[in-house]
N, C-alpha and C positions, 0 to 999 in steps of 0.2 A: 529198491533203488530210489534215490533221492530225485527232485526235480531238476537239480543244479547237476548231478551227477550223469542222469541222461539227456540233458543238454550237452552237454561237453564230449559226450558219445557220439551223441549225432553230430558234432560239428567236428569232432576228430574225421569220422566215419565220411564225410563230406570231403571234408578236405582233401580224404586221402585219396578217394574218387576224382576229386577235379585235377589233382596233382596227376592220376594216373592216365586219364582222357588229356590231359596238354602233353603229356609225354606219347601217348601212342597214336592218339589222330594224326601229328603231322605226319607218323612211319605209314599208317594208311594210304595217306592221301599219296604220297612218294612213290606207292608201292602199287597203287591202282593203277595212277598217272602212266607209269611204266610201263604196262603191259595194255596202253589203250591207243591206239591209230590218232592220227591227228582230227580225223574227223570225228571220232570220238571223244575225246579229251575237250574240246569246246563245246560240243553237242551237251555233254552228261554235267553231273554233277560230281565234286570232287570226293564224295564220299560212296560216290557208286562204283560196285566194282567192274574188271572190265568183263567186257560180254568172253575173251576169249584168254585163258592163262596161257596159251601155247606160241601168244603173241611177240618171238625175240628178236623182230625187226629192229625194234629201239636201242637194244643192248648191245646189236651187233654194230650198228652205226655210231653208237656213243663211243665203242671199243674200236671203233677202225677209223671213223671221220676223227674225233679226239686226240686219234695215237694215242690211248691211255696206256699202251705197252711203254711207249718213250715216259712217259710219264711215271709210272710206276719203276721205272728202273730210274730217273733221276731220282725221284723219291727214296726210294731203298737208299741211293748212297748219301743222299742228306742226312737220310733220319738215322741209318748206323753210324754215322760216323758225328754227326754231330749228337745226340743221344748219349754214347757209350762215351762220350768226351765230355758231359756236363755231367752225367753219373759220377764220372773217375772224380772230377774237380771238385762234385760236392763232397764226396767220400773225403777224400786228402783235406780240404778245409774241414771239416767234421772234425776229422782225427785231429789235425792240431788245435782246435779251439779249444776240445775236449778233455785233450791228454796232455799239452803243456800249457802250461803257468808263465805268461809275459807280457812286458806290456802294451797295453792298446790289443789284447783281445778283445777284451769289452767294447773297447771304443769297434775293431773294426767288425762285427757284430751287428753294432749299433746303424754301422755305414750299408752293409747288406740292407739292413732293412731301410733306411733311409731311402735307398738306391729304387728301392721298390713306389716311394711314395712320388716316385719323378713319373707326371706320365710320359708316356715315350714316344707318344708325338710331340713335343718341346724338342725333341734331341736329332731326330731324324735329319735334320736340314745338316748338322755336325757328323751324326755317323755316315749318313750318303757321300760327305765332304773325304772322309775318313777311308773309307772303301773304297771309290773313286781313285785317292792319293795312293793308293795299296795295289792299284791295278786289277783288281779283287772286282770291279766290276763285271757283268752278265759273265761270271764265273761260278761254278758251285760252291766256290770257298767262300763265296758271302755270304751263302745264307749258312752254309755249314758252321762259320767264327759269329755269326750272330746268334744261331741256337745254340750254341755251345754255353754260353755265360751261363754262370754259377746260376741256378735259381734258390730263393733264399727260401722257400718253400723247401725244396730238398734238403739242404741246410739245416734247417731244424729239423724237418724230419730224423734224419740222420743223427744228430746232437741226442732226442728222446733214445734212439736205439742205445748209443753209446751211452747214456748213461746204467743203462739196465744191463752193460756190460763191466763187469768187476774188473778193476786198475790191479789185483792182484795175478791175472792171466799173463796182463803183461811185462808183471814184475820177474814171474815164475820164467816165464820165456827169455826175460833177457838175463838171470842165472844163468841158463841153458846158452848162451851165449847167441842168444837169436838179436837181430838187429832191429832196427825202427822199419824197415819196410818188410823184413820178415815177419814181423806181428801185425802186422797191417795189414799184408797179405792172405796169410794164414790163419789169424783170431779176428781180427777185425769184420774182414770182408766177410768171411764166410757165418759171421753172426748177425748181417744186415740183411738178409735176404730179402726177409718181406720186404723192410723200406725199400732196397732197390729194385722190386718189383712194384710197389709202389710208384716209386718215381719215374720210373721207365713209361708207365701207361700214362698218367700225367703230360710228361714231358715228351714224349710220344705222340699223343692224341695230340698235344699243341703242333706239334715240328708238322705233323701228316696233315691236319686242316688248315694250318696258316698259309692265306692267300695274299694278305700282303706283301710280305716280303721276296718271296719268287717273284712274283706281280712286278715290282717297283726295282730290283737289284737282278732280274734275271729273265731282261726283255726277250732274248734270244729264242728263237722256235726252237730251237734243238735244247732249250733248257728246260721245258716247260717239265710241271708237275702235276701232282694227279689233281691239287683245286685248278691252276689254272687251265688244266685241259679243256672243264668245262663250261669255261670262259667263253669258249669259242661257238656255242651254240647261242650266245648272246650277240644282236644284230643290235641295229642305229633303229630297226624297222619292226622291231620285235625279238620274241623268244622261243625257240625249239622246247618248250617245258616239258614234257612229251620224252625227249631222248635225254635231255638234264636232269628229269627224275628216275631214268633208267640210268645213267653216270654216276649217278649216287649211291643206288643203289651197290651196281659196285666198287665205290667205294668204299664203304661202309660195311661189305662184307671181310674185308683183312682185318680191319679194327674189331668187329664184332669175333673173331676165329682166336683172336690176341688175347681181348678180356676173358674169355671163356675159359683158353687154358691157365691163365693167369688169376681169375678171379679170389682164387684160396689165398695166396698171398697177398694181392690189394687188400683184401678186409682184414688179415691179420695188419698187413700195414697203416691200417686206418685206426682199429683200435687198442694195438699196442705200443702208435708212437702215439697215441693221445694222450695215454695214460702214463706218467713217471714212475 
């Protein structure tokens, strides 16, 4: 082996080491922190484990002081409902862009992606304006019609599958006197699977950890969700880190149960809408 070639071993071999210690040290320290008394948690160090695993004081406080039951049940209904409603949207835009010929696809294409280069803190001061005017405020329907929009991510996701899907399926179907949402239904959907489990975990993992928008559109105690439940261990005078790294914990457990059973599809999602 060359000099130049076992340089680049070791600096691969490095890398993928340091990529893998930033990725699991902070699930340690989270996971320590959790199961250690508050007198312990300042006493140690964050990489020490704690002296007792059997310790679920934190977990039961995070789950009971938090109400992460209220939480988790607003959650579910944002994230089904807005989810399976940006799913539907990217699919139906997908199919037309893909499957008819008219003008200004190209252009409105172009505008998805446009729409992406806006940050979306420029726009907030209009959509708060927007929601507000809508009565939509500390309702679940604002964040539910704010997660909902199209993401242009899905969107071409979706585009790569459709192309790897043959126009003659849907020729053959409408002989057979099938309609446009009979094929859509029936050939379409059901040859998108990976992408839409693809995008489901994507757009998923966003809708389940964004704290801003509950935060700022859904002041109400009775609205809270699973981030800002743990909100509330954060004082003027300090922080419970202690029972917020036990909050995490479960949270992080529905997300981790998701991917798992999901994982066959994300990675077919990943690399057979990369490739045309």
């Amino acid at each position: 082996m060359s000099l130049s070639a076992r340089f680049f071993s070791v600096v691969k071999y490095v890398s993928l080491t340091l990529g893998v210690a930033a990725t699991v040290i902070p699930i340690l320290v989270v996971l320590f922190a959790s199961f250690k008394s508050r007198e312990e948690y300042v006493s140690t160090g964050a990489l020490v484990p704690p002296q007792s695993w059997l310790n679920f004081e934190n977990y039961t406080r995070a789950f009971t002081e938090g109400k992460m039951l209220l939480g988790f049940f607003n959650t579910f209904i944002i994230f089904v409902l807005a989810v399976s409603s940006a799913i539907l949207l990217g699919l139906m835009i997908s199919y037309i862009l893909s499957r008819f010929q008219f003008k200004g696809s190209k252009l409105m294409l172009g505008l998805f992606l446009l729409a992406t280069l806006i940050p979306g803190v420029t726009t907030q001061v209009a959509t708060f304006q927007i929601i507000s005017e809508l009565g939509l405020f500390n309702t679940r329907w604002s964040a539910i019609i704010l997660f909902m929009s199209t993401d242009i991510i899905a969107v071409f996701v979706f585009l790569q599958f459709l192309d790897r899907v043959s126009v003659s399926l849907d020729e053959s179907a409408m002989l057979d006197g099938a309609s446009y949402f009979t094929i859509f239904r029936k050939i379409i959907v059901p040859q998108l699977k990976p992408a839409i489990a693809t995008i489901f975990i994507i757009k998923g993992v966003a809708v389940y950890n964004d704290f801003y928008i509950p935060y700022l559109y859904m002041p109400k105690a009775e609205l809270q969700v699973i981030s800002t439940a743990l909100f509330k261990f954060q004082g003027p005078y300090g922080a419970q880190w202690e029972i917020i790294c036990a909050g995490v914990i479960i949270v992080v457990i529905p997300t981790l149960i998701i991917f798992l059973a999901l994982q066959r599809y994300i990675y077919n999602g990943f690399s057979e809408g990369s490739v045309k």
